[in-house]
C-alpha positions as CSV (number, residue, x, y, z in Angstrom):
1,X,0.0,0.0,0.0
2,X,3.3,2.4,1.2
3,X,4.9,1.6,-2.4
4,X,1.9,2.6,-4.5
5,X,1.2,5.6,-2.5
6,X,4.9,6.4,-3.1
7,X,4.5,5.4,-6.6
8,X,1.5,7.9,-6.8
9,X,2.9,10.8,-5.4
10,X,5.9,10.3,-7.8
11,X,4.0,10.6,-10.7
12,X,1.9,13.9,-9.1
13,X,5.3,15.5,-9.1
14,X,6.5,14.5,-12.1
15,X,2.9,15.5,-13.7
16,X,3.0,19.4,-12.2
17,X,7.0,19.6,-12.9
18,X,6.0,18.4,-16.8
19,X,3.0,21.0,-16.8
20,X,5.4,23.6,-15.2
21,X,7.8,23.0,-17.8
22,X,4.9,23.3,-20.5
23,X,3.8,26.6,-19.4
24,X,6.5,28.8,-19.3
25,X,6.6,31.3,-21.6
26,X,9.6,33.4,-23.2
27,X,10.4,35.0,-26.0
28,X,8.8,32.8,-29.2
29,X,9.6,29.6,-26.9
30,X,6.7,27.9,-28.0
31,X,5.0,27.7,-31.0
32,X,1.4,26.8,-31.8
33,X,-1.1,27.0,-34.7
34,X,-4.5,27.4,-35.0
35,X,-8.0,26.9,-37.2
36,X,-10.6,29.3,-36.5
37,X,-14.0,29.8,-37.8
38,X,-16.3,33.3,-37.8
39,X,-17.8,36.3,-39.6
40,X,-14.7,37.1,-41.6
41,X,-14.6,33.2,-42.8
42,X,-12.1,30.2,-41.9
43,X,-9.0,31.0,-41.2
44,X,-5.2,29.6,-40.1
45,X,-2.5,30.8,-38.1
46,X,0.8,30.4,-36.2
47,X,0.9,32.1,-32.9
48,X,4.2,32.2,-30.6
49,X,4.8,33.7,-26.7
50,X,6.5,37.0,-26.3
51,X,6.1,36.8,-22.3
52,X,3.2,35.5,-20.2
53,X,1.7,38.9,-20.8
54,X,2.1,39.0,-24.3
55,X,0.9,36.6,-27.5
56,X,1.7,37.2,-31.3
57,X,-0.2,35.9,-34.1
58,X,0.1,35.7,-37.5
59,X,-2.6,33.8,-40.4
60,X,-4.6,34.2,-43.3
61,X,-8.8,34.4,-43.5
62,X,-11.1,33.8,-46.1
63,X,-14.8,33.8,-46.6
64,X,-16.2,32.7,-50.0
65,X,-19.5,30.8,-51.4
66,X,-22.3,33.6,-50.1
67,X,-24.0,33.9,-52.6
68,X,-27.4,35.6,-54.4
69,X,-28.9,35.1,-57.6
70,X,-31.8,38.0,-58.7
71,X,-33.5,38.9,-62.3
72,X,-32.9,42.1,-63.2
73,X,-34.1,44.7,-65.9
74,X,-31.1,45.8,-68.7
75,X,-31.7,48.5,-71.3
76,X,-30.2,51.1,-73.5
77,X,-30.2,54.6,-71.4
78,X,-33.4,56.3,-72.7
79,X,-35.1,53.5,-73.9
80,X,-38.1,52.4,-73.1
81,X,-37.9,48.3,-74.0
82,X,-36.4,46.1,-71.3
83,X,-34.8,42.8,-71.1
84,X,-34.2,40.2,-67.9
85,X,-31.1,39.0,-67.0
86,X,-29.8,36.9,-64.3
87,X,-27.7,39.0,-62.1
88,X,-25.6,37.0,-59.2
89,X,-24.5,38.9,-56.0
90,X,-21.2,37.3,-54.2
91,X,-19.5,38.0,-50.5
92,X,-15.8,37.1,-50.3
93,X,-13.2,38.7,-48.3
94,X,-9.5,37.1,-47.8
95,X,-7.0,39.0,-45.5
96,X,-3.6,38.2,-44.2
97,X,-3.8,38.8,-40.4
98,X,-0.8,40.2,-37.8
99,X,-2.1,40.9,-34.2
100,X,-0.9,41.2,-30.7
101,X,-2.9,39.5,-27.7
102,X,-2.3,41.5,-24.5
103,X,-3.0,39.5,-21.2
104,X,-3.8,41.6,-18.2
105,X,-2.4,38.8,-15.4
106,X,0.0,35.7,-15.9
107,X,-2.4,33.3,-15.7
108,X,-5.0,35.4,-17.3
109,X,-7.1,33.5,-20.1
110,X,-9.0,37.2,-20.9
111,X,-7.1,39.4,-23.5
112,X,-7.6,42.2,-25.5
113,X,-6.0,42.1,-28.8
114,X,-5.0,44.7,-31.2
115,X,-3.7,44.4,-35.0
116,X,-5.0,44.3,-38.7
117,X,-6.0,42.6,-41.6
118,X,-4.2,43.1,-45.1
119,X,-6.4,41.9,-47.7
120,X,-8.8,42.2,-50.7
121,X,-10.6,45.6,-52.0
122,X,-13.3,44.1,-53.1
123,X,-15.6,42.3,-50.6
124,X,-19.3,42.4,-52.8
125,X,-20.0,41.9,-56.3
126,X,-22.2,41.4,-58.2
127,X,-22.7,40.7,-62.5
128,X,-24.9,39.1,-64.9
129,X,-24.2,35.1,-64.8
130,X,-24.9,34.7,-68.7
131,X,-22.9,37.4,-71.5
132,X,-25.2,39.3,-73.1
133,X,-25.0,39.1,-77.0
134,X,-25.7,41.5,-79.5
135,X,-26.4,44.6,-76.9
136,X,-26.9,48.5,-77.9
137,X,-23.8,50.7,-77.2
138,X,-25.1,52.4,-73.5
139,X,-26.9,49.4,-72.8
140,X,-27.0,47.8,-69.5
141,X,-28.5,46.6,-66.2
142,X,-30.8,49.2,-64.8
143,X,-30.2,50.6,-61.0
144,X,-32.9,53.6,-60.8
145,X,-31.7,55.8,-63.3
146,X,-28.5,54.4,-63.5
147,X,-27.1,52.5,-66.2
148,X,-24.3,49.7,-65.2
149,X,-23.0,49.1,-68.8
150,X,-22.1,46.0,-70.8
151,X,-18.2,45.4,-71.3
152,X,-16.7,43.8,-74.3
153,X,-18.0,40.7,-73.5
154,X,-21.4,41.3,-72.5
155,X,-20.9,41.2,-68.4
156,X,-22.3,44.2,-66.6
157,X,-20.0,43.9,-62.9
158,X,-20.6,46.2,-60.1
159,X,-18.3,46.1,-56.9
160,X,-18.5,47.2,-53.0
161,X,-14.9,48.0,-52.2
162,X,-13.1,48.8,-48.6
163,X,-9.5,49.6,-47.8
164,X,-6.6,47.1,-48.2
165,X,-5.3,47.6,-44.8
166,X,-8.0,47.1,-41.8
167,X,-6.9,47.8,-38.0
168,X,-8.5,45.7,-35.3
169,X,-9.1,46.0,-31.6
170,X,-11.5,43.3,-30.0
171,X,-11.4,41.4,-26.8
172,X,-11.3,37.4,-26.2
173,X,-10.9,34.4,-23.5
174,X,-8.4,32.2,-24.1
175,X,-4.8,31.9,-25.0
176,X,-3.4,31.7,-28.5
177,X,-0.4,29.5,-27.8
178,X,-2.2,27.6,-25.0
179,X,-0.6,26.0,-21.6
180,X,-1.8,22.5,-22.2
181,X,-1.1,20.7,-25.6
182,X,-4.5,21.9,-27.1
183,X,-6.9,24.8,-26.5
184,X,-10.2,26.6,-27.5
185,X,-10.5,30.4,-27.6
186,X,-13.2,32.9,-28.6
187,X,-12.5,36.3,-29.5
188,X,-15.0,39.6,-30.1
189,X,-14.0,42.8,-31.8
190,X,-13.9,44.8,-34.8
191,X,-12.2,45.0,-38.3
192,X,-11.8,48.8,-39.5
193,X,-12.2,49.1,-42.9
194,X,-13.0,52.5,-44.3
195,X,-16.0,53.9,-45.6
196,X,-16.9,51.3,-48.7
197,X,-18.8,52.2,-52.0
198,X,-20.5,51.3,-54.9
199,X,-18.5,51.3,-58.2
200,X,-19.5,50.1,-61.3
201,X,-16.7,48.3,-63.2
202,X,-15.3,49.7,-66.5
203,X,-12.5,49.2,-68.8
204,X,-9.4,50.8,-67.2
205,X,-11.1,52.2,-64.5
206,X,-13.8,51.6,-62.0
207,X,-16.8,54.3,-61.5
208,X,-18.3,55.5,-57.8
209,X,-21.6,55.3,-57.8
210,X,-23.9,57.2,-55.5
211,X,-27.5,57.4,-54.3
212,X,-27.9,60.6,-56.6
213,X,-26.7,58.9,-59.7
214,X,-29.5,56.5,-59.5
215,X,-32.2,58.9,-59.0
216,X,-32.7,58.4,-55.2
217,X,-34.9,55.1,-56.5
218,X,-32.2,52.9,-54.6
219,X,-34.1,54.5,-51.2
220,X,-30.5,55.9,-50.3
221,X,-29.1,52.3,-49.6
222,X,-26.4,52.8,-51.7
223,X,-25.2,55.9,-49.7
224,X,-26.2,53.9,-46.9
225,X,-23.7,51.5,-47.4
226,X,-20.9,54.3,-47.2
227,X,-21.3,54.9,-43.2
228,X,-20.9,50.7,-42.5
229,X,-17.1,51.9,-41.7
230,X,-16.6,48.2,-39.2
231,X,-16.7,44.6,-39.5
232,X,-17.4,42.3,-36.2
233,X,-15.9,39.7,-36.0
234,X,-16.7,36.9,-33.9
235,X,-14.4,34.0,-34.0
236,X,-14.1,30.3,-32.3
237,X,-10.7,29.2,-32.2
238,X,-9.1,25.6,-31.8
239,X,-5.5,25.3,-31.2
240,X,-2.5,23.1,-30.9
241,X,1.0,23.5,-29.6
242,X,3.5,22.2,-31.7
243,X,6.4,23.0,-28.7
């Protein structure tokens, strides 16, 4: 009975001196990487230990395959005969990813984080799914009074674009390079990304459009759009330490 209490105890201390050993953190002494899924998309990472007080980590996002399919009116600008088309509406963002997780206490699992994203302009558009053949010169897909015109090859493309660069500050539970050999995390905050707008695709160059182009018939949504200046971002995270 002495020998496997003995025994026991042994492997108690040898358990706490391993976890010890597992959880102290220096200067990129660890390194871990994780799989997350939220409102920005699926994403991966590497993350790595400054000090107990301070995480790095570094990934890529991407969100694609929201889609929305509508039929649409297209006509010459001043005509009066209108055609349908099938016009397809797609959200899709994909951003590289640098931020700093700040930990108030040691062993505190709460952060706040800080960083941004680096990624794609574009993160709505929308065109016609089939070329249209034999069109007018000024002909195109009808928003109010507005005319999204054909290109060359008979695709009328319209765009919601943001900034490149997109600062973040959000707050989470859980630790990016955890203490343990895996981990879940959660984090809540916001992507900065500008004031976006509506252009209208054309050769060389693309075209802002506004609320006044199209008459005011868009009920000032496009306009609207304009003052969405943040993305939140919600995020589940699962994580493994490599070392």
């Amino acid at each position: 009975m002495k020998r496997k209490l003995l025994i026991c105890v042994i492997a108690l201390c040898n358990f706490h001196l391993l976890q010890a050993q597992e959880t102290e953190f220096g200067i990129f002494n660890h390194l871990a990487v994780g799989v997350e899924i939220g409102t920005d998309g699926i994403g991966f990472d590497l993350s790595a230990p400054v000090t107990d007080y301070v995480q790095l980590r570094a990934g890529y996002n991407f969100l694609s395959g929201v889609n929305y399919k509508t039929d649409v009116d297209y006509r010459a600008k001043g005509s009066k005969i209108t055609k349908r088309t099938e016009v397809e509406a797609k959200l899709h963002m994909n951003n590289a990813k640098f931020l700093v997780d700040l930990y108030p206490f040691r062993k505190a699992t709460f952060h706040a984080t800080v960083g941004a994203f680096l990624g794609s302009e574009e993160v709505v558009t929308a065109e016609n799914t089939i070329p249209v053949t034999a069109f007018s010169p000024g002909e195109g897909i009808v928003i109010g009074d507005y005319i999204v015109g054909f290109n060359d090859d008979g695709i009328a493309r319209a765009s919601v674009k943001v900034k490149k660069f997109k600062p973040y500050v959000g707050i989470g539970f859980g630790r990016a390079v955890p203490r343990s050999r895996f981990g879940v995390s959660a984090d809540l905050g916001v992507m900065f990304w500008g004031n976006p707008g509506v252009y209208e695709k054309q050769t060389g160059s693309d075209q802002k459009v506004t609320s006044d182009d199209v008459g005011g018939e868009d009920d000032g949504w496009i306009d609207n759009i304009s003052k969405i200046g943040v993305w939140p971002l919600l995020t589940i995270r699962f994580t493994g330490r490599i070392f």
